[in-house]
N, C-alpha and C positions, 0 to 999 in steps of 0.2 A: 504494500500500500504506500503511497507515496505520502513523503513528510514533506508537509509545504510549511514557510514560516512566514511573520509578519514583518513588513518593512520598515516597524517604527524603531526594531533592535539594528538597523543597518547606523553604524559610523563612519566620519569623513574623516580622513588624515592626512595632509597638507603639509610636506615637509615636518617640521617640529610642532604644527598646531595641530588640536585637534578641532576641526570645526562643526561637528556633528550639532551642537546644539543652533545652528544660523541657518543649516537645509535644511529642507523638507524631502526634495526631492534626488536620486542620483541613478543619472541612464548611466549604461555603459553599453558601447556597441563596437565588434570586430567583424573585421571582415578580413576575404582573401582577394586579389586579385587573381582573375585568371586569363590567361591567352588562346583566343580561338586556332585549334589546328586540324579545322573541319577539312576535308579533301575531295575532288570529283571523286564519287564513286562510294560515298558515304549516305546513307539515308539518314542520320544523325547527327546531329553535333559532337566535335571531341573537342574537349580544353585542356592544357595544360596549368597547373598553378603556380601562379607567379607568388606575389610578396603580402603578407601580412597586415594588415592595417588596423588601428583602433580606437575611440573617440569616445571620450566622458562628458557630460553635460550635467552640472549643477546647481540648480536652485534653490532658491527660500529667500531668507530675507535682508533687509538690509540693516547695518547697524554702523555705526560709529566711534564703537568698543578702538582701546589698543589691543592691538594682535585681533580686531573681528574680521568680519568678512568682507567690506570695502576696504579697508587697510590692507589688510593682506594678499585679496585677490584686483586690486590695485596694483599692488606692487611688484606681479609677479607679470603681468600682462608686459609682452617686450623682453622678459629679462633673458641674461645671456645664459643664465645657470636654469638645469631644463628641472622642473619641481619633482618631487618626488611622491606620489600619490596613493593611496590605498583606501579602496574601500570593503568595509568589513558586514556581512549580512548575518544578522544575529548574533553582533561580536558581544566579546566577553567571556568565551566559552573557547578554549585550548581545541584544536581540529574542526572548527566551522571554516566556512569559505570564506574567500576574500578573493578582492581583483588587485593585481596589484600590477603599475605603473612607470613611467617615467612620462610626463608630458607636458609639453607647451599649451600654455594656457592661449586659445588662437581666440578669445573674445570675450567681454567683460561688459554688462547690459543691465542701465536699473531701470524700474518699471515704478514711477509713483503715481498712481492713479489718485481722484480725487478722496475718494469715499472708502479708502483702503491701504492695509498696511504695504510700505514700501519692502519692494521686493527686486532679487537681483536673480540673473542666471551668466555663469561661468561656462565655456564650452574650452574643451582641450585635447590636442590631439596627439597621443602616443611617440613616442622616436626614442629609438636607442643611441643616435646621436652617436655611431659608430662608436660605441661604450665596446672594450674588448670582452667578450664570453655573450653579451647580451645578445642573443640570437632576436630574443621576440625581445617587441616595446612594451605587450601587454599582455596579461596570463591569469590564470583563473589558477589561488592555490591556497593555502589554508592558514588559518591564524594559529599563532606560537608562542602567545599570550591573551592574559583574561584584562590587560589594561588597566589594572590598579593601581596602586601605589605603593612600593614596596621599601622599607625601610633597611638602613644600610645592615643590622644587622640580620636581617632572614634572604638578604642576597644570596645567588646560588640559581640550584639545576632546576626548571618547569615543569610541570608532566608532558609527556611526549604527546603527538599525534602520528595515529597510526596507519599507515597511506596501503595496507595490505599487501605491497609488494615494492619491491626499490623499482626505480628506474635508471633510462640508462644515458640520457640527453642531459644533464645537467640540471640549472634552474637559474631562479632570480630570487636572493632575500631585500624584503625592505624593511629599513628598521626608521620608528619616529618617537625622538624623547620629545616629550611633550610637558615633563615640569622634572627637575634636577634641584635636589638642594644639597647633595650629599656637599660631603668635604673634602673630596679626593676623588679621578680620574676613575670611569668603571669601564672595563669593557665587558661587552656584550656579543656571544658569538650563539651561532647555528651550529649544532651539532647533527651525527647522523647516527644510526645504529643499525645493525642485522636484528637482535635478538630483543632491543628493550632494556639491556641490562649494560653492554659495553659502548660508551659514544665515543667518538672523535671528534672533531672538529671539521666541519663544514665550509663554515665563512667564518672571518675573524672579524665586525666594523671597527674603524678606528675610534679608536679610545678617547670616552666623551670623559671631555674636562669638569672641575667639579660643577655647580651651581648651572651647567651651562643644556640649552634646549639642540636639540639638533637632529638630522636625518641623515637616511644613505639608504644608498641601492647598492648591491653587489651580485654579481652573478657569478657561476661556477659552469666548470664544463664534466662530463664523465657521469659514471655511477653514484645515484643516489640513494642510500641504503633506505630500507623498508620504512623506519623510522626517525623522527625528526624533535627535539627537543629545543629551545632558548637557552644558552644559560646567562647569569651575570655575577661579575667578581668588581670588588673594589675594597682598596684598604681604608674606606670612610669611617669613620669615629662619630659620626652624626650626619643627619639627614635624612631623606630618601628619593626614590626616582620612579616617574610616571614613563612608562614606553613601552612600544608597539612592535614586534615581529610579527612579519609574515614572510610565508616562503611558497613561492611556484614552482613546479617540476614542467620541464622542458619536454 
C-alpha cells in the first residue's frame, strides 16, 4: 500500500539558512534531454539521451527579517558563488527523502497585491558548474539528520539510513549549518558501511569554524556501501550546533 505524506513537514535549506518557515510552496522538476535518431525505414521514433536538466521554484512570502527571504534571496540573484540547496519532504526523521542541489537562482519576483499578504516566488536552475565528481546538478537522496540542535557534549555518530543495497556510481552530500555556537572548529563527515556496525568515511566537509553558519556540496565517485551515517567531532567546551546532511546516490 502506498505511504503518501503531507507537504506541510517539507523544509527549505539555502546555503546556511534554513528558510522553511517564509515558503509555502516548493516545485522541483528534472528533466532529460534527448536527440532524435529516427531513420528511413523506421515506423517509430528512436532517441538517444543527451544531458540532465533541473529547476526548483519557491514560494511564500515576503518578509524583511535579517537572514529572511528578501535579504537572502536578494542576494543570491547574480551571485558568482552557485547556492547550495536542499529540500527535505517530511524532514526531521534520519532516511526520509530529500532533493538535493546546486543552483543559480535565474529569478527573484514579489507579488503585493492590494487586499493581501505580500508574497514572493524564487525560480533556480541546477548546474554543476563543472564541480569535479559532480556528474548530476540534481538528485533525489535521503536525509542524514533529524535537524536539531545538538550540544557540544553529545556530538558524535547518527543513526544510519539504510538504502538496502550499496551502489556503484558515486553521489553528492550537502551539508547546511544553520546556527553554531560551539567554541571550537567541528567537523562533520558522511560515512558508509556494508554491515551497520563498521563505517568509514565517505566525504570529509571542511571544518566549520567555531560560532560560524555555513554550507557545502561535495561529491564522490565509486562504491557506495549499503549504508550511510552523519557523524560530528569537535573539541568544544561549550555551545552547540544546528545542521543538515543529506546524501544522493549517483
Amino acid at each position: 500500500m502506498p505511504t503518501f505524506i503531507h507537504g506541510k513537514g517539507t523544509s527549505v535549506l539555502l546555503d546556511e539558512f534554513d528558510l522553511s518557515t517564509y515558503f509555502n510552496s516548493a516545485d522541483v522538476a528534472m528533466s532529460t534531454d534527448t536527440a532524435e535518431t529516427t531513420a528511413f525505414g523506421q515506423s517509430s521514433k528512436s532517441y538517444l539521451v543527451g544531458l540532465r536538466d533541473g529547476t526548483l521554484s519557491l514560494s511564500g512570502m515576503w518578509a524583511a527579517d535579517t537572514d529572511g527571504s528578501d535579504e537572502e534571496l536578494s542576494a543570491i540573484l547574480g551571485a558568482a558563488t552557485t547556492p547550495v540547496v536542499t529540500v527535505q519532504y517530511n524532514s526531521g526523521t534520519i532516511g526520509n527523502r530529500a532533493t538535493l542541489a546546486k543552483a543559480h537562482e535565474t529569478s527573484y519576483s514579489i507579488s503585493s497585491p492590494v487586499a493581501d499578504i505580500v508574497t514572493i516566488t524564487a525560480d533556480f536552475n541546477a548546474s554543476t558548474d563543472g564541480t569535479a565528481n559532480l556528474t548530476l546538478s540534481i538528485a533525489q537522496g535521503v536525509q542524514l539528520t533529524a535537524g536539531s540542535s545538538i550540544a557540544f557534549g553529545s556530538l558524535g555518530d547518527l543513526a544510519s539510513a539504510n538504502n538496502t543495497a550499496s551502489s556503484a556510481n558515486g553521489g553528492m552530500g550537502n551539508l547546511h549549518v544553520t546556527e553554531n555556537t560551539l567554541d571550537a572548529a567541528c567537523t562533520i563527515k558522511i560515512q558508509d558501511s556494508a554491515d551497520d556496525a563498521t563505517f568509514a568515511d565517505l566525504i570529509t566537509f571542511s571544518a566549520v569554524s567555531s560560532s560560524t553558519a555555513t554550507s557545502e556540496q561535495k561529491a564522490v565517485t565509486g562504491t557506495v556501501a549499503q549504508y550511510l551515517r552523519a557523524t560530528a567531532s569537535s573539541a568544544a567546551t561549550s555551545g552547540s550546533i544546528t545542521f543538515h546532511v543529506a546524501f544522493a546516490r549517483y
